[in-house]
C-alpha positions, 0 to 999 in steps of 0.5 A: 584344215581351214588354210589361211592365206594362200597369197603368202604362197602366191606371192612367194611363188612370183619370185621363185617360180620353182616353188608354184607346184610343191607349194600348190601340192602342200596347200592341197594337202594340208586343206584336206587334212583333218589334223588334231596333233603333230603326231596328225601333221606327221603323217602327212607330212614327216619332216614337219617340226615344231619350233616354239608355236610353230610349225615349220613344213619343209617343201621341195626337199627342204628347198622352201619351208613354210612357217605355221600357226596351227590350231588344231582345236578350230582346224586352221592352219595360218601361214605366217611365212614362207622362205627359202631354205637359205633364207631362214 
């Protein structure tokens, strides 16, 4: 998977320091995933949950969660967000 934009999670990662490692280990991951479904992402990622049209990662033991576009089909993954679990 094509994973665009890594500066989502470096910005997010300034200001919580915690999350460099769990996010760091997701992107990599998530870049050598050959993902065609949920039931792909699930896989590799269990706790991954569709809300609407996206899909939303839980990190770090659903301290952080990180907010996706997926398309499957041209194999990108965008990252629309990441929060806090609090914050969402």
């Amino acid at each position: 998977m094509h994973v665009i934009s890594k500066s989502a999670m470096k910005a997010f990662w300034e200001r919580h320091s915690d999350a460099k490692e769990p996010l760091r280990a997701w992107f990599r991951l998530t870049e050598h995933a050959e993902w065609r479904d949920l039931t792909d992402v699930r896989k590799t990622f269990n706790s991954a949950d569709v809300v609407g049209v996206f899909t939303i990662f839980n990190v770090k033991g659903n301290t952080y969660r990180i907010i996706t576009a997926i398309h499957y089909n041209r194999q990108k993954v965008f990252i629309r967000n990441v929060f806090t679990h609090a914050e969402l």
